[in-house]
KEKE-3310 file (N, C-alpha, C; in steps of 0.2 Angstrom, whole numbers, plus 5000, padded with zeros to 4 digits):
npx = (5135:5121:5125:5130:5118:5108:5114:5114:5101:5101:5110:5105:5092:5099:5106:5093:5089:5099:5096:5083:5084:5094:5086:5077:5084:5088:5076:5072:5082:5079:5068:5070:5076:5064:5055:5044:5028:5019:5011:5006:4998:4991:4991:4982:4973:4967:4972:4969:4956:4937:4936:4931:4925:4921:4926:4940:4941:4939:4953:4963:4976:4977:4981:4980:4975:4980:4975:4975:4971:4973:4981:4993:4984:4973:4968:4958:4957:4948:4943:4940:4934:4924:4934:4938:4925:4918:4930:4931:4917:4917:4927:4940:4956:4961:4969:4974:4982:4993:5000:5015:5019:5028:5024:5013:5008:5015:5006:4996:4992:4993:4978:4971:4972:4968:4953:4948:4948:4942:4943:4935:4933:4944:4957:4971:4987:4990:4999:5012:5016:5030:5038:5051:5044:5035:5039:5050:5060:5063:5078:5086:5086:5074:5066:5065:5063:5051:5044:5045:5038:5023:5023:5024:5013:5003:5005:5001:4989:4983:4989:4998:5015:5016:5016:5029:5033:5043:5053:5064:5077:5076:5072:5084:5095:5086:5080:5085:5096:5087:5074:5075:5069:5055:5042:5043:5040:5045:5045:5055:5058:5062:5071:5077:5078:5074:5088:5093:5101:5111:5107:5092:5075:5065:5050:5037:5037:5037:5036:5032:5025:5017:5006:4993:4975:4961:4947:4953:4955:4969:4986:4992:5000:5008:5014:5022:5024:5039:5053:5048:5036:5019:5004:4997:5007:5003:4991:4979)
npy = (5148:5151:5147:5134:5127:5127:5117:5105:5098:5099:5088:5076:5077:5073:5061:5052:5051:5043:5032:5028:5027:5015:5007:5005:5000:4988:4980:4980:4973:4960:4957:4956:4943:4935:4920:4923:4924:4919:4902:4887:4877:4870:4861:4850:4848:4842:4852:4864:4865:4869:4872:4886:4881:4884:4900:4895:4893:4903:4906:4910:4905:4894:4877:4863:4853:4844:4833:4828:4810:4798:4789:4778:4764:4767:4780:4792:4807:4820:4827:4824:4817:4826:4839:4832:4832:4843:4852:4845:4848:4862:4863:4861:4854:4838:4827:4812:4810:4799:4797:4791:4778:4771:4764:4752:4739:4742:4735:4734:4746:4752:4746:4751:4765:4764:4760:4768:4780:4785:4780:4786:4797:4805:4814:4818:4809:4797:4802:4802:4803:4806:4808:4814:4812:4804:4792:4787:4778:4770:4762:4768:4760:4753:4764:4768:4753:4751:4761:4757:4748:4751:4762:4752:4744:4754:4760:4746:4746:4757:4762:4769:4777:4782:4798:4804:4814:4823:4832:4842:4839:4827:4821:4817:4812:4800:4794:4797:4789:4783:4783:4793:4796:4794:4805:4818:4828:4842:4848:4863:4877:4891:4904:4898:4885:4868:4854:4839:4821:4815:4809:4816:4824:4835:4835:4845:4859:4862:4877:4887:4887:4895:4901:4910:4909:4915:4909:4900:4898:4902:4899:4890:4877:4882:4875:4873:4871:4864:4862:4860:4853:4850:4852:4842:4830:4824:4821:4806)
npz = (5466:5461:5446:5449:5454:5444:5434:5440:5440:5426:5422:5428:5421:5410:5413:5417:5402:5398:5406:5401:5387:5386:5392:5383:5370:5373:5378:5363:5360:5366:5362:5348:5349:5353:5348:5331:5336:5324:5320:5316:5325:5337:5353:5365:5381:5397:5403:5398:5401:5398:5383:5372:5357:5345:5347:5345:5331:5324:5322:5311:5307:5313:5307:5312:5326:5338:5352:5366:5371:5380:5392:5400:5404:5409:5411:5404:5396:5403:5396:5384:5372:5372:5367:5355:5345:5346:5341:5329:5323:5320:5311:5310:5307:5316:5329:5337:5353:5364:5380:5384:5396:5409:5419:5415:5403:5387:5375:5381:5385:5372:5367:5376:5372:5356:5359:5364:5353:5337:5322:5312:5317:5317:5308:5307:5310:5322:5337:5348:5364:5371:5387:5398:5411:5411:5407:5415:5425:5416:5407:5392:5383:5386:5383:5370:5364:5368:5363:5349:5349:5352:5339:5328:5332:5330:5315:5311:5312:5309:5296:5293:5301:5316:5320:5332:5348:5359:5370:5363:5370:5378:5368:5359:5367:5370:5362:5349:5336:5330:5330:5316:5306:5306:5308:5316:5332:5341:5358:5362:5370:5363:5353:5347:5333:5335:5336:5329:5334:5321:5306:5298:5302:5312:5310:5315:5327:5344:5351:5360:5376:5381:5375:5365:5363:5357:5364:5372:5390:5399:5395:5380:5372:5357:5338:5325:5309:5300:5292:5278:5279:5279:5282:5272:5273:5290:5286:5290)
capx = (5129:5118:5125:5128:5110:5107:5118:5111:5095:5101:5113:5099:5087:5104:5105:5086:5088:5105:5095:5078:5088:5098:5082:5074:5088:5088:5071:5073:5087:5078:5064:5070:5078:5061:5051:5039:5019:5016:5009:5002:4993:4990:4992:4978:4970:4960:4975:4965:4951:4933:4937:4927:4931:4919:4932:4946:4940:4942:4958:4966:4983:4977:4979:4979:4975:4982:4972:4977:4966:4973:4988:4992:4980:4965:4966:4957:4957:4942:4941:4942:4929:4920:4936:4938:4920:4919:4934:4929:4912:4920:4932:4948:4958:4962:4974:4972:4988:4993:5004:5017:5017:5032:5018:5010:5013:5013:5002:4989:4993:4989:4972:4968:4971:4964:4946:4946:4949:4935:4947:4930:4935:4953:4958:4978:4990:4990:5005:5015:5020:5035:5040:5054:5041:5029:5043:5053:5062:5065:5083:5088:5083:5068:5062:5066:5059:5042:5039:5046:5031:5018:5022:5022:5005:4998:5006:4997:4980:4980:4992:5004:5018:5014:5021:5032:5032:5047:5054:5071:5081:5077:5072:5089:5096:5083:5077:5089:5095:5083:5065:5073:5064:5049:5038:5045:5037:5049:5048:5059:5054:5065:5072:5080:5075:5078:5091:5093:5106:5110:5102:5086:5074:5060:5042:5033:5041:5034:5041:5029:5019:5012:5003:4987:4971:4957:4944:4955:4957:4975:4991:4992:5007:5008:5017:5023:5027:5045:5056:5044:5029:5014:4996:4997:5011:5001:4985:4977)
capy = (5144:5151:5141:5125:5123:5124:5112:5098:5099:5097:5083:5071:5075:5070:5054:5048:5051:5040:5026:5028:5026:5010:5000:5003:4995:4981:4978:4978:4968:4955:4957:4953:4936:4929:4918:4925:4921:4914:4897:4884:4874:4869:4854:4853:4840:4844:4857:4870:4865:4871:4877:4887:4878:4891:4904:4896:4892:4909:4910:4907:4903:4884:4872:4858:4854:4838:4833:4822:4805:4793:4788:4771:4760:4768:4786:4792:4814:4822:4835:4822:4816:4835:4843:4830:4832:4851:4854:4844:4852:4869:4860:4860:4847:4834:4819:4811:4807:4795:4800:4786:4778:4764:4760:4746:4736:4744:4733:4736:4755:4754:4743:4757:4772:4761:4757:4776:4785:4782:4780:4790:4804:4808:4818:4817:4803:4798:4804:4796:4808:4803:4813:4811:4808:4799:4785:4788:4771:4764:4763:4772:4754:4749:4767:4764:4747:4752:4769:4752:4741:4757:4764:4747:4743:4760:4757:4741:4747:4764:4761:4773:4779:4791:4808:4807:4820:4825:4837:4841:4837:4823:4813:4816:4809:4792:4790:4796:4791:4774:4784:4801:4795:4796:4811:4822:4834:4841:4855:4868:4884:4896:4905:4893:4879:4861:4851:4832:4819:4810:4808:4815:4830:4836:4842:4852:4861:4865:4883:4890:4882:4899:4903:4914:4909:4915:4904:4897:4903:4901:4898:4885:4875:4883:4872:4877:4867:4864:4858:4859:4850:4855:4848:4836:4825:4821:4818:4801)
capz = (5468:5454:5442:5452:5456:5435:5432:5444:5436:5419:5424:5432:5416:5404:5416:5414:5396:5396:5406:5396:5381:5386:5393:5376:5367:5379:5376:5357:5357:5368:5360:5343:5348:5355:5342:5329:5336:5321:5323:5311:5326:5344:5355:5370:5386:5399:5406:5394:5405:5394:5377:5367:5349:5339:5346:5342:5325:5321:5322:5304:5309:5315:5302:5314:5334:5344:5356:5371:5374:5385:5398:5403:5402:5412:5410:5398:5396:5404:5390:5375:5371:5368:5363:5347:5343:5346:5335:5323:5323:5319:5304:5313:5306:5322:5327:5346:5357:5369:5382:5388:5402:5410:5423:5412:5398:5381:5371:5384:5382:5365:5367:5379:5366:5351:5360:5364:5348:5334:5317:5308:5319:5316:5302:5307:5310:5327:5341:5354:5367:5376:5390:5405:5418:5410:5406:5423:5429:5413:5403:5388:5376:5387:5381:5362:5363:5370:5357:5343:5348:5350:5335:5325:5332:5325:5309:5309:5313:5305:5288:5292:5306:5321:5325:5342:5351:5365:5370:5360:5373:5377:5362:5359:5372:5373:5355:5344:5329:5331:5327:5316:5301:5309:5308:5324:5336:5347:5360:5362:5370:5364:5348:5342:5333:5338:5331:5330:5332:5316:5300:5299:5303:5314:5306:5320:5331:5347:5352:5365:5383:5386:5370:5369:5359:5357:5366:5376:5396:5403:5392:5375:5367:5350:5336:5316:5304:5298:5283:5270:5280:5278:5283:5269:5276:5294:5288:5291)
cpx = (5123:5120:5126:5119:5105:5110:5118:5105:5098:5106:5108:5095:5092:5105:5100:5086:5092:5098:5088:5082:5092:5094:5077:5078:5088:5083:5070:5073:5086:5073:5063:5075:5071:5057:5046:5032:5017:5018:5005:4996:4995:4989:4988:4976:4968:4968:4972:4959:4943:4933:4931:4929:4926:4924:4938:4945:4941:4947:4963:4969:4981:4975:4978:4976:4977:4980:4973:4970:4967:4982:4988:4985:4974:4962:4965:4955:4950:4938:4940:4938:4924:4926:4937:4931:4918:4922:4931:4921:4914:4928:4937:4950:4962:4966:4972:4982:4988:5001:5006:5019:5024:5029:5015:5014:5009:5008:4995:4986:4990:4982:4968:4966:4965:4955:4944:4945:4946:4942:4940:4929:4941:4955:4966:4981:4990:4998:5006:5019:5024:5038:5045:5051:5037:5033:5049:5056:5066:5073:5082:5083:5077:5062:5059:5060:5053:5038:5042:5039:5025:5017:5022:5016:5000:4999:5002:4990:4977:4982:4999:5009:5019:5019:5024:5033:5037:5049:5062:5077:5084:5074:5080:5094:5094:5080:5081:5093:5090:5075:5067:5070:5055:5047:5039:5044:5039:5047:5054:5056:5062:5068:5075:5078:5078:5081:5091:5098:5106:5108:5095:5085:5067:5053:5037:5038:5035:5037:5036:5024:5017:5010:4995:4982:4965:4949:4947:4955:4966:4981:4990:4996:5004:5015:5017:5027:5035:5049:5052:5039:5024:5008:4995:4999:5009:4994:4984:4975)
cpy = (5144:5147:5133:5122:5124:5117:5106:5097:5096:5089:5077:5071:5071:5061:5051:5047:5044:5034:5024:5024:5018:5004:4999:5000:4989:4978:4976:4973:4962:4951:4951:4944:4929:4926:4922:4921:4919:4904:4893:4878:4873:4861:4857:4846:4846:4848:4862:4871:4865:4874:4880:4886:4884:4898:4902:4893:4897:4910:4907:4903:4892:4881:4865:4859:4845:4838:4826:4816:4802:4793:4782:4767:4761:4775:4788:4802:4815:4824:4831:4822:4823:4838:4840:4831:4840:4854:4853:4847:4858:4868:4861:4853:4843:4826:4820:4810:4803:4796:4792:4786:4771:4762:4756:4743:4740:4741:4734:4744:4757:4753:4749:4764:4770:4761:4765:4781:4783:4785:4786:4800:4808:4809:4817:4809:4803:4799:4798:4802:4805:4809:4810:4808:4804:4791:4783:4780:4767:4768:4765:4767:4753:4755:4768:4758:4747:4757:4764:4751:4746:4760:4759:4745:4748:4760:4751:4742:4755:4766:4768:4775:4783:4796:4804:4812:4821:4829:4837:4837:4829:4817:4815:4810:4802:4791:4792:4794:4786:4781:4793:4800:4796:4804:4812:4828:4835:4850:4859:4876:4889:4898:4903:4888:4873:4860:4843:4828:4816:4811:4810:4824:4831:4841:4846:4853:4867:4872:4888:4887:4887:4905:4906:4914:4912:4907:4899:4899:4899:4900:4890:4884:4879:4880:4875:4873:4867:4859:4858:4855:4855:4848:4841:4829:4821:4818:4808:4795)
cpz = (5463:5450:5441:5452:5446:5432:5436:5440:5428:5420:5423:5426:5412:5407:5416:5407:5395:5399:5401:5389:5380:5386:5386:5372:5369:5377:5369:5355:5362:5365:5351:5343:5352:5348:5341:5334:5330:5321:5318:5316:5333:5347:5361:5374:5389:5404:5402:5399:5398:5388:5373:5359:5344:5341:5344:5336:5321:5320:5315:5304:5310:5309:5307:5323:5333:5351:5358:5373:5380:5387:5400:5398:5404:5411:5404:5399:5397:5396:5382:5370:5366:5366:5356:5342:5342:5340:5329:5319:5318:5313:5306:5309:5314:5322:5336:5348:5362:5373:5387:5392:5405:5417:5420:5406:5394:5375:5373:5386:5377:5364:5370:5373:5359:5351:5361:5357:5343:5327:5313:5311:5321:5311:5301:5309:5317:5333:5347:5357:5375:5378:5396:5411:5416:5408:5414:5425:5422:5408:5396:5381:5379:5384:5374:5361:5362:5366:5350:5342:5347:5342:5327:5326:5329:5319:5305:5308:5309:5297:5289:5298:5310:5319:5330:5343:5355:5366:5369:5364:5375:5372:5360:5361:5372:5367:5350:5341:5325:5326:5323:5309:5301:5307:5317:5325:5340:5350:5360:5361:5370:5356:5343:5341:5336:5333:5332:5329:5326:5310:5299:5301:5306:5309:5308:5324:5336:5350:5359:5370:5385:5378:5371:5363:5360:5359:5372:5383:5397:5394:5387:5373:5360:5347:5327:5316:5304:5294:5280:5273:5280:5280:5278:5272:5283:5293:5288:5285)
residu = (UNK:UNK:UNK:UNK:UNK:UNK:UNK:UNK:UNK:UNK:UNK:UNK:UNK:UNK:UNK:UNK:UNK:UNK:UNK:UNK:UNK:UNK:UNK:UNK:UNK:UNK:UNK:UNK:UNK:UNK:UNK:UNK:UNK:UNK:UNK:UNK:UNK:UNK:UNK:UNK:UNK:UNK:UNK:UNK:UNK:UNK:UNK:UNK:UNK:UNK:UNK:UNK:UNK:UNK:UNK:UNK:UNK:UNK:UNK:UNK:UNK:UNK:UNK:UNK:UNK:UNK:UNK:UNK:UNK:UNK:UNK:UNK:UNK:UNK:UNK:UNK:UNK:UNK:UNK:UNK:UNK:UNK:UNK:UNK:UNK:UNK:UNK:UNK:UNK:UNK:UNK:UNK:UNK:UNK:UNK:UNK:UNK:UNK:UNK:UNK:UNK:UNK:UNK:UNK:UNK:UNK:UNK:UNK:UNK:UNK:UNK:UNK:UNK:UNK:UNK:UNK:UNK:UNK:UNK:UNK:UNK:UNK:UNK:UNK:UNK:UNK:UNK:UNK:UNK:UNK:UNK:UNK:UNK:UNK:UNK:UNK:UNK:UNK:UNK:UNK:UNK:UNK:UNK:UNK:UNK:UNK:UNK:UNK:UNK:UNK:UNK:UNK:UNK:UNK:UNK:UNK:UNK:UNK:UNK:UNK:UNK:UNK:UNK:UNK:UNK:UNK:UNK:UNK:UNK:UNK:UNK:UNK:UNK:UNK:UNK:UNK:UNK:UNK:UNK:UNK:UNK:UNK:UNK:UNK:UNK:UNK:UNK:UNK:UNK:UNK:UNK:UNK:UNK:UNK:UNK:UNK:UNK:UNK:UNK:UNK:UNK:UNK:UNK:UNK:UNK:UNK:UNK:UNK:UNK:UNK:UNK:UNK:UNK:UNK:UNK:UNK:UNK:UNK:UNK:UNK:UNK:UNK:UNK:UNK:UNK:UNK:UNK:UNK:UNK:UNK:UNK:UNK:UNK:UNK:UNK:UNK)
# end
């Protein structure tokens, strides 16, 4: 019995030990497959709520910020106005976005974005963010057609052809291989990058929706360059 009650004891510590030891592998080896936090910029609207932009001017890593203006043709982002004025205050370089809508027509979409966004205060080229719900109802071509004529009117008025933005999946699926020339900003949250169909190649790559900045309260897209783009290639 003396030696039984030794040898339970040490059992039970060799059994912590064993599982100790597996959950820290685990964690390692979960660890090393999520993306690095390095970050070349951030996308933001008024789900950031108040930003402090002298904080997040601090933070090196941001060579850009995108910031959401307008939606349809009436909403315009609470936050925009002082977030593109703020930033650029604190020298961020900045681009606006217009988040697509298949509730109005596109010409009067873009009227809306254009009357909003001051050309003497945009440093980057402007975006088009097409998302599942914000096009919801319409076919495969009507949603092509409509990110055609948006990004032909900004073309016309600004000299050069937007960013798009969507999220891997579905620009895939509803834009590719019509707009892979373009300059493409695709989400995908996970450790692997995105890919595209066809000929062609994405130049940001959105990689996180619960990024953490300084100045910011709650969670931030963080986005990093890719293929050889660099700040050059978006500016305005």
């Amino acid at each position: 019995m003396a030696k039984l009650s030794y040898i339970r004891p040490f059992g039970i510590v060799c059994l912590l030990f064993s599982l100790l030891l597996v959950s820290v592998q685990t964690a390692t080896a979960k660890s090393s497959k999520e993306p690095k936090r390095h970050f070349d910029g951030i996308d933001v609207s008024h789900h950031q709520g108040k930003i402090n932009w002298s904080e997040v001017a601090k933070n090196r890593q941001i060579q850009f910020v995108y910031i959401k203006a307008t939606q349809g043709t009436t909403i315009t982002d609470e936050y925009y106005k002082r977030n593109i004025c703020e930033a650029r205050k604190h020298d961020l370089r900045c681009g606006s976005y217009h988040y697509l809508s298949s509730k109005t027509p596109i010409r009067a979409q873009f009227r809306h974005f254009y009357r909003t966004i001051k050309r003497y205060s945009q440093d980057l080229i402007p975006m088009i963010d097409v998302e599942r719900e914000g096009v919801r109802g319409w076919t495969r071509k009507q949603v092509q057609d409509s990110v055609a004529v948006f990004a032909w009117l900004i073309k016309k008025h600004y000299g050069k052809r937007p960013l798009i933005y969507s999220q891997a999946n579905f620009y895939n699926s509803h834009l590719a291989p019509r707009f892979n020339q373009n300059f493409l900003f695709l989400g995908k949250y996970s450790a692997e990058r995105p890919s595209i169909k066809g000929v062609g190649r994405h130049n940001i790559w959105q990689f996180s929706e619960r990024g953490r900045v300084n100045g910011i309260r709650g969670f931030v897209d963080l986005d990093r360059f890719m293929s050889g783009t660099s700040l050059s290639n978006i500016r305005l």
